[in-house]
Backbone as CSV, one residue per row, in Angstrom:
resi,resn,N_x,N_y,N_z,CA_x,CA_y,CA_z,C_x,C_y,C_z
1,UNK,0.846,-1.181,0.000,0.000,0.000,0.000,0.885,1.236,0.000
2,UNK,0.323,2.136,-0.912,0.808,3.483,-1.100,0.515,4.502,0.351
3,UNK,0.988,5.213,0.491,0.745,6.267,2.181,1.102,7.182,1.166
4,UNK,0.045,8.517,1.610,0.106,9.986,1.448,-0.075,10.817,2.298
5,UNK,1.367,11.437,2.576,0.648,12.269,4.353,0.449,13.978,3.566
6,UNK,-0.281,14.618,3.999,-0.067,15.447,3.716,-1.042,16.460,5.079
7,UNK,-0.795,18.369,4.905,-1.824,19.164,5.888,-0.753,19.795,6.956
8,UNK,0.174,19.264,6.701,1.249,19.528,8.038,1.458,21.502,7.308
9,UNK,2.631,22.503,8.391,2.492,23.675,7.767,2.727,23.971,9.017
10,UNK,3.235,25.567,8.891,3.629,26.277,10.285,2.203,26.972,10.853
11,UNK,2.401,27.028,12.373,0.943,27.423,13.276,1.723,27.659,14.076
12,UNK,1.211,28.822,15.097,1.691,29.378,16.009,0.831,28.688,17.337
13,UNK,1.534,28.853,18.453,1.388,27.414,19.198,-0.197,28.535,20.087
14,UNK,-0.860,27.079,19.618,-2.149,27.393,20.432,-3.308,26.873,19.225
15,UNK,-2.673,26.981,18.263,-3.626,26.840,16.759,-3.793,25.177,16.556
16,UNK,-4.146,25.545,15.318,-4.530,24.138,15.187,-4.201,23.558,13.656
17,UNK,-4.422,22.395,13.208,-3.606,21.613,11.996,-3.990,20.342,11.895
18,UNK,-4.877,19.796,10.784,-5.246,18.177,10.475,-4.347,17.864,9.696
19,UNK,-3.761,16.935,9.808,-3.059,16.019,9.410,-4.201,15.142,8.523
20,UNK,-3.862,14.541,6.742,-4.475,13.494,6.283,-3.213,12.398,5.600
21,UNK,-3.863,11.452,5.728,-3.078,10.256,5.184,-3.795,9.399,4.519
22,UNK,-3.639,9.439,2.902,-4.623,8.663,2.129,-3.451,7.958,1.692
23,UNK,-4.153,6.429,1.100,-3.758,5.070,0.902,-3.964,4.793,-0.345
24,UNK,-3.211,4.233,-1.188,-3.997,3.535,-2.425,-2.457,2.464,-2.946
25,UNK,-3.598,1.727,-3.787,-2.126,0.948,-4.497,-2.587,-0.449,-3.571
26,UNK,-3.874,-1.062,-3.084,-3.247,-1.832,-1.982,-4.114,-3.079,-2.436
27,UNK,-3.738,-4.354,-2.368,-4.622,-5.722,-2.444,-5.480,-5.656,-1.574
28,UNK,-5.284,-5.320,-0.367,-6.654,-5.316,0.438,-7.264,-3.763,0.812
29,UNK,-8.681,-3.951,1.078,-9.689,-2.863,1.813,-8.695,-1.657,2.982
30,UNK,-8.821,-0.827,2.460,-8.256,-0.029,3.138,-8.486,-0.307,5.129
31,UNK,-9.998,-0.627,4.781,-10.208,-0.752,6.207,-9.854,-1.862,7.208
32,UNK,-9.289,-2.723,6.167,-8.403,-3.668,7.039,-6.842,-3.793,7.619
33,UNK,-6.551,-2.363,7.430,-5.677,-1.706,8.297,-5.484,-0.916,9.243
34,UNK,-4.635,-1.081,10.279,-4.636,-0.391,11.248,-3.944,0.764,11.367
35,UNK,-3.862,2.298,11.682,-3.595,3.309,10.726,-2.743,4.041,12.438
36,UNK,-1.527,4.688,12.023,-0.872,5.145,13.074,-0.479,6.550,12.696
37,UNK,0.225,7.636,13.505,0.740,8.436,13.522,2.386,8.424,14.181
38,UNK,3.355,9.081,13.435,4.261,8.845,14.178,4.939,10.445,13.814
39,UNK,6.142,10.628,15.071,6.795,11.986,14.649,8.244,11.572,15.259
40,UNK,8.903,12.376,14.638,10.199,12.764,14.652,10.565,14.143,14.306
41,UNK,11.187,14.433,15.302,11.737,15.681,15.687,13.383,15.970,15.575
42,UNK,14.236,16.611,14.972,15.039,16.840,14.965,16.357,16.305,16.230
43,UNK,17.671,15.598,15.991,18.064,15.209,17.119,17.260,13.963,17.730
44,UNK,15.999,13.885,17.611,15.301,12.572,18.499,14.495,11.306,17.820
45,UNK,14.672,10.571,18.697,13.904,9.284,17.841,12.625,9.486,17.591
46,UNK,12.024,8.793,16.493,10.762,8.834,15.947,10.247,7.829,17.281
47,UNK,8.923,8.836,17.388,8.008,8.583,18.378,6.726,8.186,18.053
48,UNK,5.725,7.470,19.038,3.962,7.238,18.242,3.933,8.539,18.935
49,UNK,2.612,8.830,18.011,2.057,9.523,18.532,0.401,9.252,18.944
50,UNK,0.026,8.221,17.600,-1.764,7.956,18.085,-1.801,7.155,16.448
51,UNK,-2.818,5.871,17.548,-3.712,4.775,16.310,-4.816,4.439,16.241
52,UNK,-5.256,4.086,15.285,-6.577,3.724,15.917,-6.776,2.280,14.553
53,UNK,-7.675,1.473,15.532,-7.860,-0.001,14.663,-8.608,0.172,13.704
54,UNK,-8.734,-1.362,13.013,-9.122,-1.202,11.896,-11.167,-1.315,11.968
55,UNK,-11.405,-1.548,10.607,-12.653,-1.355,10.529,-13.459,-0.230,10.548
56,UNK,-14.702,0.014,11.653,-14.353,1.418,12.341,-13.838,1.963,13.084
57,UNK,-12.992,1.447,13.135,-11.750,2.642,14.150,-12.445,2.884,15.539
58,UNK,-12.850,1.505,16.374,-13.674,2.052,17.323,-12.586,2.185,18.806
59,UNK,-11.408,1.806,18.178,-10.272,1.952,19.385,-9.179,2.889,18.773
60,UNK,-8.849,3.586,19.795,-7.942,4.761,19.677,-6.963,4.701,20.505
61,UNK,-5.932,5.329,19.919,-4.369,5.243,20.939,-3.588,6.792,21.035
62,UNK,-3.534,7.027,22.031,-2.766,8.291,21.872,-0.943,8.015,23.042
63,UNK,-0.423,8.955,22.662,0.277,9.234,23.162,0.254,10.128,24.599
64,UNK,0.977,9.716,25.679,0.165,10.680,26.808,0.677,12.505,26.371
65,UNK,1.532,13.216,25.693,1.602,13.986,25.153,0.823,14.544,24.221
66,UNK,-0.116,13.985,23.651,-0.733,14.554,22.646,-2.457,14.262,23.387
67,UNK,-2.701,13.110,24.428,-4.102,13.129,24.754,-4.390,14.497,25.109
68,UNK,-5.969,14.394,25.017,-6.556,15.684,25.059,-6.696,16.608,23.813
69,UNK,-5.634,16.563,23.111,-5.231,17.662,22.336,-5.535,17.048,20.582
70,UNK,-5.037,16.455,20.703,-5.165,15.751,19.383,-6.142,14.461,19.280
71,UNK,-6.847,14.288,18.006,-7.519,13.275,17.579,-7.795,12.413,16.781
72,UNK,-7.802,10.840,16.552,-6.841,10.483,14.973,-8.666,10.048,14.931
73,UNK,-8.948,9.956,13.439,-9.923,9.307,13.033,-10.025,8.678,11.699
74,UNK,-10.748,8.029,11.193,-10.830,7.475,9.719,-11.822,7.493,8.993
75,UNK,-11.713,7.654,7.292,-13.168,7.380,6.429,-12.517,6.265,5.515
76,UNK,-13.536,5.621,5.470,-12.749,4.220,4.585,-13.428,4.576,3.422
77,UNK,-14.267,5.439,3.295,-14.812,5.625,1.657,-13.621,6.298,1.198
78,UNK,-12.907,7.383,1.858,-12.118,8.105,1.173,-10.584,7.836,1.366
79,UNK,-10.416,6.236,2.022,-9.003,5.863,2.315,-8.461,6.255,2.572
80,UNK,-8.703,7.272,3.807,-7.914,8.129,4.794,-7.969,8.148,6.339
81,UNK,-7.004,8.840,6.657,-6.787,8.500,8.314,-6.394,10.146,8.805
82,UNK,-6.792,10.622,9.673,-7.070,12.093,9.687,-6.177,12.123,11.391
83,UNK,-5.649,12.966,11.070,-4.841,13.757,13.049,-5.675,15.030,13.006
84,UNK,-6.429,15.297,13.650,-6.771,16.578,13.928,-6.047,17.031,15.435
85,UNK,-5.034,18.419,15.356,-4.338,19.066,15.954,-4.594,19.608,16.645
86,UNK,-4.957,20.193,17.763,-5.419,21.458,18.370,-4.410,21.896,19.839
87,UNK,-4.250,23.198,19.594,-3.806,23.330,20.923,-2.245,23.042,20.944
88,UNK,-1.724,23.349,19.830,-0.450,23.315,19.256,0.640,24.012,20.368
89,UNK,1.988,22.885,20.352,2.941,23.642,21.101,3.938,23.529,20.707
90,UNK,5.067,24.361,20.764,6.421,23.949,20.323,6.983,23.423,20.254
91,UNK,6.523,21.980,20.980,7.043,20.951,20.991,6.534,19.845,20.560
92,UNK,5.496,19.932,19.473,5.086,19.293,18.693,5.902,19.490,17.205
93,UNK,6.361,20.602,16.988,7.020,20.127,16.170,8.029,19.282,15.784
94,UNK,7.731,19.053,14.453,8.512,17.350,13.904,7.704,17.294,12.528
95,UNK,8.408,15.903,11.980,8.424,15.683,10.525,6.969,14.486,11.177
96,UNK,5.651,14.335,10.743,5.174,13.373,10.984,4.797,12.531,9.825
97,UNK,4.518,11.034,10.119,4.779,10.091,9.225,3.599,9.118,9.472
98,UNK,2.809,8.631,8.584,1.339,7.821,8.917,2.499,6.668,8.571
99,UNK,1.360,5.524,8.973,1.638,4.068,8.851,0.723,3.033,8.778
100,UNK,0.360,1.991,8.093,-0.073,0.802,8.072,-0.112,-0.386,8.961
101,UNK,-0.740,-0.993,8.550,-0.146,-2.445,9.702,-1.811,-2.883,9.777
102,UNK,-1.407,-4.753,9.141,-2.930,-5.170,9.887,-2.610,-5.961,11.545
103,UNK,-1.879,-5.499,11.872,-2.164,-6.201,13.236,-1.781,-4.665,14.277
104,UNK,-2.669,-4.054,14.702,-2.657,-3.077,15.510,-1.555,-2.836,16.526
105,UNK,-1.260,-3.811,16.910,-0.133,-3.825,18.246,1.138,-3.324,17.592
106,UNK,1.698,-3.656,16.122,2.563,-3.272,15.757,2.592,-1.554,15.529
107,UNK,1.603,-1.232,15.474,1.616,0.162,15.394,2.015,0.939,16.861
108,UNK,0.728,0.536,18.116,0.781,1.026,19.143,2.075,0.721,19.727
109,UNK,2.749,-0.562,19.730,4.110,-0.438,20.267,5.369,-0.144,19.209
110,UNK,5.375,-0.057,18.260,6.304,0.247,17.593,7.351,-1.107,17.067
111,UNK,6.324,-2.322,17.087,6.842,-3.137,16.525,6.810,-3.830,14.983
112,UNK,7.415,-2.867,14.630,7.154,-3.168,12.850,7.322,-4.177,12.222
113,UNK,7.178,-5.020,10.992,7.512,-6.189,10.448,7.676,-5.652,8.747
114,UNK,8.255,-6.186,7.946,8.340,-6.384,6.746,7.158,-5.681,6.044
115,UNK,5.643,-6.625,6.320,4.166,-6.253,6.241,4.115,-4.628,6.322
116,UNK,4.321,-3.886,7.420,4.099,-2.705,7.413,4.441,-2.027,6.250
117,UNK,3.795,-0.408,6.136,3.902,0.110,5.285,4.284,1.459,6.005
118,UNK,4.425,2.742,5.409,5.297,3.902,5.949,4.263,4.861,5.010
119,UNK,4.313,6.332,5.303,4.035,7.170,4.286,5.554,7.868,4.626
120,UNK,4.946,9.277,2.974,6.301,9.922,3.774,5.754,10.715,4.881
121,UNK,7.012,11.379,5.382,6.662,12.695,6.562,5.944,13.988,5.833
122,UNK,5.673,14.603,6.695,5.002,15.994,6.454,5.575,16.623,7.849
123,UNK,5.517,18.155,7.333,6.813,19.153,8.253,5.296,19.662,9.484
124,UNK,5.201,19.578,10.476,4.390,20.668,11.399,5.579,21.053,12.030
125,UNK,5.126,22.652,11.587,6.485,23.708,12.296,5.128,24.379,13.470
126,UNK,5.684,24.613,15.068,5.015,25.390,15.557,5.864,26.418,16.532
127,UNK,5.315,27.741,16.306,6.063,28.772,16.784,5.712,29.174,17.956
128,UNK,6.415,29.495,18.528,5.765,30.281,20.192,5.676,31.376,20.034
């Protein structure tokens, strides 16, 4: 499967920024993947940030940094996986990167396999 991240862009911290990640290219139903967020920040390791399972997406994962603030969701008509931002801080910025995976756990812990898939990054710059 193909990953398209795109929506990322500079915001001054307090604002807000959706993140989308559309899919195509793939043998199976979009919705039989489990759809992640991840970031990396300059100097530091790529981090989760938030997943949510497959189907309807009726389970969600966040990062304790981003709960509250941020919200991942999905439309399987439109083979996308959405971060909605809010409440932006300077220390959210980073390059963020969607991801694949039909077995959920690999997403939430960061245990990848071969199977997985990557998008590229997208830049959220946030200013104080």
């Amino acid at each position: 499967v193909q990953l398209q991240a795109s929506g990322g862009g500079l915001v001054q911290a307090g604002g807000s920024l959706r993140l989308s990640c559309t899919a195509s290219a793939s043998g199976r139903t979009f919705s039989s993947y489990a759809m992640g967020w991840f970031r990396q920040a300059p100097g530091k390791e790529r981090e989760f940030v938030s997943a949510i399972s497959q189907l309807g997406g009726w389970s969600t994962h966040y990062a304790d940094s981003v709960k509250e603030r941020f919200t991942i969701s999905r439309d399987n008509a439109k083979n996308t996986v959405y971060l909605q931002m809010n409440s932006l801080k300077p220390e959210d910025t980073a390059v963020y990167y969607c991801a694949a995976s039909v077995t959920l756990h690999h997403i939430v812990e960061m245990s990848f396999s071969t199977d997985d898939y990557w998008g590229q990054g997208t830049q959220v710059t946030v200013s104080s």
